[in-house]
N, C-alpha and C positions, 0 to 999 in steps of 0.2 A: 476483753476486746473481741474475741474469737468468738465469743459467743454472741455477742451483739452482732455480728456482723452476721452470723448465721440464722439470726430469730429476721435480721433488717432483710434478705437475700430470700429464705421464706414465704413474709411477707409478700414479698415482689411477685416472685412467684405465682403465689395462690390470686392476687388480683389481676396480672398477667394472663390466669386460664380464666378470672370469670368476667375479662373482659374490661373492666373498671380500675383504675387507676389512685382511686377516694381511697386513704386510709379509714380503719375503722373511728368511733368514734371512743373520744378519751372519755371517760364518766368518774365524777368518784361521787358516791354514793347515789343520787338521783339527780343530779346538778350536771346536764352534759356540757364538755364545750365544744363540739363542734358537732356538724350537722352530721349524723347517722348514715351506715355506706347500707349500701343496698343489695343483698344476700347475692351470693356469687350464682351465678346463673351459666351451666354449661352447654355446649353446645355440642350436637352428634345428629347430623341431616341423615345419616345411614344407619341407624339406628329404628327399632320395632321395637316399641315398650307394650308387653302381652297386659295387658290388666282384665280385671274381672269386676262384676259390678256387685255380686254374689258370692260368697262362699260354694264352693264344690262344685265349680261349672267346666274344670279341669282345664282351667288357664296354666298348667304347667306341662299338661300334654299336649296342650295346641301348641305351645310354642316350639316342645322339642320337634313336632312334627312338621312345622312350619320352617322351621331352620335345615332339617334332613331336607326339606322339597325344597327349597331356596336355593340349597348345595349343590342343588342337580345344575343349576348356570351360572351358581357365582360363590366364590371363597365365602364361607359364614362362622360366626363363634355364637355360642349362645350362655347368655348370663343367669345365673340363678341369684337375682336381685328379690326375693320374696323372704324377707329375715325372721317373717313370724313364722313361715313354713320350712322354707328349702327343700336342702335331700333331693336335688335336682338327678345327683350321679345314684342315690338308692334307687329312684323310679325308673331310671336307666340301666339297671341292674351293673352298673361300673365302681360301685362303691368299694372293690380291690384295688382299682387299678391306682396306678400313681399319678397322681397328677395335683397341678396347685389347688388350692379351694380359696374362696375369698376373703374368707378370716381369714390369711397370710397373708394379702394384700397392704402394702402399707404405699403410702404416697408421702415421701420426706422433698419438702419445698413443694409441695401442690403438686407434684409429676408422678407419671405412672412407666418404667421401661417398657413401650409396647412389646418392642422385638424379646425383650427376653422373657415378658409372661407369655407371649402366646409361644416360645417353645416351650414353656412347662406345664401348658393345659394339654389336658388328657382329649383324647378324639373318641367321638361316637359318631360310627358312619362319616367319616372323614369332617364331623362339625366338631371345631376346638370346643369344647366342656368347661365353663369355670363356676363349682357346684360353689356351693357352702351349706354350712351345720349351724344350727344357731345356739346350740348348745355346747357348741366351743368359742370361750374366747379368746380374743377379743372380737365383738362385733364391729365390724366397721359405719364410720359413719356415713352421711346418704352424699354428704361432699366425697368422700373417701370411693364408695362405689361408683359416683358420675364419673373422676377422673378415670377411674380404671376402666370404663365405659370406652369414654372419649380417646383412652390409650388402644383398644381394641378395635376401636373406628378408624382409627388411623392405618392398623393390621388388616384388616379385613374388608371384603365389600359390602357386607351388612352384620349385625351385629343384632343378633334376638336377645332382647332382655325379659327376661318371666319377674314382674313386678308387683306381682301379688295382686289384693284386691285395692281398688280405687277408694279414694279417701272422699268424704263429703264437704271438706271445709272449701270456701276458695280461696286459691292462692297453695293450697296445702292437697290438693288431690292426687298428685300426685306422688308417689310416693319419694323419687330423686329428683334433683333440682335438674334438667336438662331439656334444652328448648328446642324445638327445630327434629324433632325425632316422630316418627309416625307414630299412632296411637290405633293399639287393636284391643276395642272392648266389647267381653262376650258380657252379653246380655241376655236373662232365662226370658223364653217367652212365655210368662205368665203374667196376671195384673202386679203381683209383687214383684218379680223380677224387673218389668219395666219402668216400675213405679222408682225404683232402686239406680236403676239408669240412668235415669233422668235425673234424679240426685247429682250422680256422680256427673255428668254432661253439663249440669249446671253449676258442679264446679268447680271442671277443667276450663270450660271456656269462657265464666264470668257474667254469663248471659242472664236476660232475663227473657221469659218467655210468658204467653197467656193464650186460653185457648179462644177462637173464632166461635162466631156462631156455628158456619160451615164443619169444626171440628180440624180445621187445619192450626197450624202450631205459629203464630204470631211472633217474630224477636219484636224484642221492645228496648233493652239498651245491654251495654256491654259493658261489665266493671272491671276497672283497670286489675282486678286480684285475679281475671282468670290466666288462663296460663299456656292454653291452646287453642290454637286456630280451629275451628269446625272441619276446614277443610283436610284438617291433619289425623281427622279419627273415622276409624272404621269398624260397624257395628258388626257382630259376628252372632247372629241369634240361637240359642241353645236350647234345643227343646227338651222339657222337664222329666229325668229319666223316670218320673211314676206314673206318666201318661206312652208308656212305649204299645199300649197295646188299646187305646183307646184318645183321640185329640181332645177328648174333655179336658178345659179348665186352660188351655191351649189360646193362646195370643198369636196371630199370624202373624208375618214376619214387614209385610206391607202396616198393617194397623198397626205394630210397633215403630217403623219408622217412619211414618206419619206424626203419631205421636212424641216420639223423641226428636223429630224435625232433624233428621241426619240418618242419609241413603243403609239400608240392611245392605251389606253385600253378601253375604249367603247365611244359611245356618245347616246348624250342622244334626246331629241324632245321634243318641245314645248308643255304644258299637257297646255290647255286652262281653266277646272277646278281648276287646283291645282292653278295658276296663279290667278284667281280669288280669291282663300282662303286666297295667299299671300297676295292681294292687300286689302283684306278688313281688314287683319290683327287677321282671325279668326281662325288660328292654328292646323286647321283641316288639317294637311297636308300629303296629301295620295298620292302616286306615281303611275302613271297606270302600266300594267303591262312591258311595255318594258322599264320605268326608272327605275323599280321596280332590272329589270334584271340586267343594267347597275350598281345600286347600291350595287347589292350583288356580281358583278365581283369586283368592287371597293375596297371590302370587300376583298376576295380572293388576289387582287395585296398587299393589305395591309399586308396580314398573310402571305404570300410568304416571303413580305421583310423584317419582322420581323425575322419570323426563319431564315433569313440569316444576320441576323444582330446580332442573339447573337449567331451564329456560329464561324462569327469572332471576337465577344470579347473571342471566349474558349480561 
């Protein structure tokens, strides 16, 4: 009986955070009988999911550096949600220090203790740290990392998540199920890199798109599988570190977001220092001054879309 009550209490739970009250559905073999519940969808409005459209465009140094500048006017935690990568606290050079990592994270009945993981994350530059190793298990699942999200969002006033690279499927782009979170995808400015953004933009947002005579970007309709609002993502253009000494093969950042039909708000250049600090893993991580720049517009698009966001909850 004890344990039925505790699978029934669970249950409750886990449809209580994603909002929906449908039990699952019963099936036995291929024969369902009742209509199918509809994937648990979390919520975190103060939340920044870092994704990448590319491999190696150092979507996990923007975000630590993005959460350090964040911290300068508001409490922030930053998540190392990228499970094929991580080593969030290696690149930080904190990988002595004691603190929780995500594989520890477990959520019994769908809940996360805010208050007691954020005193057991580790601080870099006063931004709580919750790394993870993917080659410790167990892995958590992507419902298991949104709750722990949403527990953090409750602790903090923003909450950076580094979510690896963007997926191409819709409905499936991105990598955790969490809705209502702002969206910063770096984009290489070259034909491949934006060719690859546009992928992924089409299918966070479900769109269909066709080009004009003009060469301007057309919507044409919107499928119910995307998953983000347009106005929720912000392009971050990254110029291709083997053009640092020449713009051949180079994509302006205007012609890309023309092309991608959603505003470039800055891009950023290859820092040959900082890239070093990353790679030795020794967390000195200092921005020159023109990523410096880019980082604090970042900042700005962020508090823009906030106060417009709890304008339309009045």
């Amino acid at each position: 009986m004890t344990t039925d009550i505790n699978i029934h209490q669970s249950q409750q739970a886990i449809r209580h955070r994603a909002g929906t009250n449908n039990p699952r559905a019963y099936q036995t073999g291929a024969e369902p009988f009742a209509a199918s519940c509809p994937l648990p969808v979390y919520r975190a409005p103060n939340a920044v999911m870092v994704l990448s459209a590319s491999g190696g465009l150092g979507a996990s140094t923007f975000a630590a550096l993005l959460a350090r500048t964040l911290h300068d006017s508001r409490d922030c935690a930053l998540v190392d949600a990228d499970i094929s990568g991580g080593c969030l606290d290696i690149l930080l050079g904190m990988e002595s220090d004691l603190g929780v990592l995500l594989n520890a994270v477990t959520a019994p009945l769908g809940e996360v203790d805010g208050v007691a993981l954020r005193r057991r994350l580790a601080t870099w530059d006063g931004v709580g740290i919750l790394s993870s190793r993917p080659w410790i298990a167990p892995i958590p699942q992507d419902w298991e990392i949104a709750v722990t999200v949403c527990a953090l969002a409750d602790m903090y006033d923003t909450v950076v998540v580094d979510a690896g690279r963007a997926g191409y499927t819709p409905g499936q782009a991105l990598p955790l199920p969490i809705k209502g979170a702002a969206i910063i995808l770096l984009v290489e400015l070259s034909v491949l890199g934006t060719a690859r953004a546009h992928a992924c933009i089409e299918a966070l947002t479900g769109r269909g798109s066709r080009r004009s005579p003009d060469g301007q970007v057309t919507r044409v309709s919107r499928s119910t599988e995307g998953t983000v609002c347009e106005d929720d993502i912000a392009l971050i253009g990254v110029l291709p570190p083997a053009v640092r000494a020449t713009d051949r093969g180079v994509v302006g950042a205007q012609e890309a977001a023309e092309y991608l039909g959603i505003d470039m708000v800055c891009s950023i250049r290859p820092d040959t220092r900082l890239c070093a600090a990353a790679l030795e893993g020794a967390g000195a991580l200092k921005p020159n001054r023109a990523n410096a720049k880019a980082l604090r517009a970042m900042v700005s698009w962020l508090d823009a879309r906030a106060q417009g966001v709890a304008h339309d909850q009045r």
